[in-house]
Backbone atoms as SQL, in Angstrom:
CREATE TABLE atoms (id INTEGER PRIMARY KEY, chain TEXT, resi INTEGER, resn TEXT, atom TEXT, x REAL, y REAL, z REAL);
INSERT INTO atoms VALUES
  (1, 'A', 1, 'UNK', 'N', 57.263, 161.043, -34.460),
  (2, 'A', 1, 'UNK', 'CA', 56.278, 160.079, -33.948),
  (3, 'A', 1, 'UNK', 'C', 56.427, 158.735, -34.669),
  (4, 'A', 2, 'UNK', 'N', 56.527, 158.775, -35.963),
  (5, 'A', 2, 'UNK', 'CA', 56.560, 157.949, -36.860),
  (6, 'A', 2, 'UNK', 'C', 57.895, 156.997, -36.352),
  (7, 'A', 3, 'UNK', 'N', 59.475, 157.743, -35.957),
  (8, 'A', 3, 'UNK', 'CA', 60.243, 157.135, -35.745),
  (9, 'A', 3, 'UNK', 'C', 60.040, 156.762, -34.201),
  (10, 'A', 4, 'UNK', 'N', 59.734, 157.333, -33.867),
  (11, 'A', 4, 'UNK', 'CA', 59.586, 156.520, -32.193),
  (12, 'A', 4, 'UNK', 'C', 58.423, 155.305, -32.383),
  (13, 'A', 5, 'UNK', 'N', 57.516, 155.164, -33.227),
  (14, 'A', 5, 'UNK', 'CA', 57.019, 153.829, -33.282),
  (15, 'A', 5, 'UNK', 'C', 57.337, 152.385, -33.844),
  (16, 'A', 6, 'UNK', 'N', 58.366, 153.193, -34.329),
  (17, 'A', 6, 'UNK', 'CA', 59.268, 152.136, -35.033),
  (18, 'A', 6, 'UNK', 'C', 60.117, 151.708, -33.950),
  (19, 'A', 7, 'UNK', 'N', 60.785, 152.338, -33.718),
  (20, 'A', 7, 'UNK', 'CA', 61.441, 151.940, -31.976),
  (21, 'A', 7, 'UNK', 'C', 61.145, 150.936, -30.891),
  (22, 'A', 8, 'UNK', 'N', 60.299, 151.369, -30.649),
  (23, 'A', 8, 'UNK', 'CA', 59.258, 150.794, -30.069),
  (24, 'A', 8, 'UNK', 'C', 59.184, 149.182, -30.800),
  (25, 'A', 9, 'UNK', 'N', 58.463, 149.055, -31.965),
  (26, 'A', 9, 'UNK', 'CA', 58.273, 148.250, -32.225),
  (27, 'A', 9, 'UNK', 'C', 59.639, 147.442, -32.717),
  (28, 'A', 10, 'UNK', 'N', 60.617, 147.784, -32.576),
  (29, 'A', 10, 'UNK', 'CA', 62.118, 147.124, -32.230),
  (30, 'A', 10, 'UNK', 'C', 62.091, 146.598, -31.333),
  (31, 'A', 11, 'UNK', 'N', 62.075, 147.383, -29.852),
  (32, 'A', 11, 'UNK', 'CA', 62.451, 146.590, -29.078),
  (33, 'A', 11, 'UNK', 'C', 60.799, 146.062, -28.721),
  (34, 'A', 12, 'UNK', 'N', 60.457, 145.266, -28.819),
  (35, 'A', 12, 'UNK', 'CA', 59.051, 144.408, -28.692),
  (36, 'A', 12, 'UNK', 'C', 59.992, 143.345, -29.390),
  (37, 'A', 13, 'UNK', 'N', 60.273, 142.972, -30.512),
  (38, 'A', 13, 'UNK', 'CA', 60.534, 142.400, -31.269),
  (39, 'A', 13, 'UNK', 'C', 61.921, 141.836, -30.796),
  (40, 'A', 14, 'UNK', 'N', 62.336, 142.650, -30.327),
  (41, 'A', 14, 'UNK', 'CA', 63.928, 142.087, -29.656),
  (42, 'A', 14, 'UNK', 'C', 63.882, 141.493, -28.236),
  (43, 'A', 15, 'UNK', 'N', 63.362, 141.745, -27.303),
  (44, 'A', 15, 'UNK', 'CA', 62.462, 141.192, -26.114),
  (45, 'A', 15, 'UNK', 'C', 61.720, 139.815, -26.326),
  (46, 'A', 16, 'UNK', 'N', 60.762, 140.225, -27.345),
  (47, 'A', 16, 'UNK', 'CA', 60.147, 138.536, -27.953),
  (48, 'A', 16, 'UNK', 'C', 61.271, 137.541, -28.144),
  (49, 'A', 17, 'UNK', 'N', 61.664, 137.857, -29.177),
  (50, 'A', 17, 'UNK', 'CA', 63.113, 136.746, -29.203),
  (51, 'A', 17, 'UNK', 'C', 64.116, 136.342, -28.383),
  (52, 'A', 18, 'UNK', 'N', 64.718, 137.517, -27.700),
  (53, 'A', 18, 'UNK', 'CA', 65.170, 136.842, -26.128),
  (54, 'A', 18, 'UNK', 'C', 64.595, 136.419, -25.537),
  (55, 'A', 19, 'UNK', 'N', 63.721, 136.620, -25.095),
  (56, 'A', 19, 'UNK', 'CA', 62.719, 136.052, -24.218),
  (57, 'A', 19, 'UNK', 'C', 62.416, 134.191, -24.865),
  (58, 'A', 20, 'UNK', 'N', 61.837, 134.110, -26.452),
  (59, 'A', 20, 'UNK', 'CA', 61.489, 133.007, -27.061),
  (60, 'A', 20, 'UNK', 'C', 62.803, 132.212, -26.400),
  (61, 'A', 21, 'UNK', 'N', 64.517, 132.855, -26.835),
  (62, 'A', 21, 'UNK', 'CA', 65.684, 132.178, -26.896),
  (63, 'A', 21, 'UNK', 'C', 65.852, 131.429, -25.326),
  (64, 'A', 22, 'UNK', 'N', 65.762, 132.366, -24.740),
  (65, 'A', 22, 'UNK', 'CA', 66.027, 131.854, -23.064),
  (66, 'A', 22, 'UNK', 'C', 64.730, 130.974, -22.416),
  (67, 'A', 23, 'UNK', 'N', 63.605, 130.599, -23.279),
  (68, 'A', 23, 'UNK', 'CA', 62.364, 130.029, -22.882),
  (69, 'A', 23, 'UNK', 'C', 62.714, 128.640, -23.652),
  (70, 'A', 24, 'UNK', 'N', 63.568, 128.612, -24.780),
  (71, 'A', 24, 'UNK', 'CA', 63.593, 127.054, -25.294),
  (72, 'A', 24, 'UNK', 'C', 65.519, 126.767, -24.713),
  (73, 'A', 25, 'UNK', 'N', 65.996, 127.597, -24.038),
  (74, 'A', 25, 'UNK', 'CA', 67.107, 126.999, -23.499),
  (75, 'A', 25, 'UNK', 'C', 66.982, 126.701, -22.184),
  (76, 'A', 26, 'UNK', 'N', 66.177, 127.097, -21.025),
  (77, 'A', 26, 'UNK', 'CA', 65.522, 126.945, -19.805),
  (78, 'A', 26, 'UNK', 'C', 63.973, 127.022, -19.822),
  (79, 'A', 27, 'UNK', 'N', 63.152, 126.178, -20.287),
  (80, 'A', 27, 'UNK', 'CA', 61.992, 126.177, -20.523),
  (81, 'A', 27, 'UNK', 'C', 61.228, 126.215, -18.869),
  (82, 'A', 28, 'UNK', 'N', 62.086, 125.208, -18.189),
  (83, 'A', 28, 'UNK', 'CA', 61.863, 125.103, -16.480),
  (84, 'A', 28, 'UNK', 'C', 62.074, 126.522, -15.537),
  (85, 'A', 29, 'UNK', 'N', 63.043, 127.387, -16.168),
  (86, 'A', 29, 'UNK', 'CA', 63.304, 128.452, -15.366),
  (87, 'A', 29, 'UNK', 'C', 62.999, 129.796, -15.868),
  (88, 'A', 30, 'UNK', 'N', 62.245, 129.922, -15.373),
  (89, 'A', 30, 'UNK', 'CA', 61.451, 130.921, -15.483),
  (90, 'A', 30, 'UNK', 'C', 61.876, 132.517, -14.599),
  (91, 'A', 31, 'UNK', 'N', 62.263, 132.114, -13.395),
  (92, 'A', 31, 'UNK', 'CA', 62.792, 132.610, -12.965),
  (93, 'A', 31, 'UNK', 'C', 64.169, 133.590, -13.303),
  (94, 'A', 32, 'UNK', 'N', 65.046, 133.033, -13.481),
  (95, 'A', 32, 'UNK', 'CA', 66.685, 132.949, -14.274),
  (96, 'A', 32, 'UNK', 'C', 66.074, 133.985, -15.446),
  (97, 'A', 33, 'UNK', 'N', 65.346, 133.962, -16.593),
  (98, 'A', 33, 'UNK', 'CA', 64.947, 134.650, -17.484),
  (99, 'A', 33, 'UNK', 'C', 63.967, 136.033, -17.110),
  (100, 'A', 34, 'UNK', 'N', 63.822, 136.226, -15.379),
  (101, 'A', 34, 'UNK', 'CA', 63.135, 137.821, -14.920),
  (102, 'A', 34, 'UNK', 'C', 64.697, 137.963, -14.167),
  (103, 'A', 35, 'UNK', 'N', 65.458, 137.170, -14.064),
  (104, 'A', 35, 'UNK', 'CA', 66.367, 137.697, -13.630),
  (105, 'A', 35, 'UNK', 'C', 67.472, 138.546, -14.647),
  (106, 'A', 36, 'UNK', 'N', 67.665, 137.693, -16.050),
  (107, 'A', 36, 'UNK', 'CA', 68.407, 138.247, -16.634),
  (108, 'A', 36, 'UNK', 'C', 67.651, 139.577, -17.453),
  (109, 'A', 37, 'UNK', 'N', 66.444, 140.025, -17.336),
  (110, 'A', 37, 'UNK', 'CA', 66.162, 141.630, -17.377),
  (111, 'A', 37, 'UNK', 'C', 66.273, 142.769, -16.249),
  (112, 'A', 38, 'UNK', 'N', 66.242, 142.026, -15.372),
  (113, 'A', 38, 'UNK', 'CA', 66.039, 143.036, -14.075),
  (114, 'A', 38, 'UNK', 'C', 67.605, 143.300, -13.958);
């Protein structure tokens, strides 16, 4: 349990930052950045 919350709270943390990275390199496209998860 312990290690699956850690996990978890990896990828949160890794998502945030891509997400931050592709929001100050296309701040306008918003779009382009649900595209590159889907």
């Amino acid at each position: 349990m312990d290690k699956q919350q850690r996990g978890v709270q990896v990828i949160r943390i890794w998502l945030g930052v891509t997400m931050l990275i592709h929001g100050v390199m296309k701040v306008t496209s918003l779009e382009d950045t649900l595209a590159f998860f889907a």
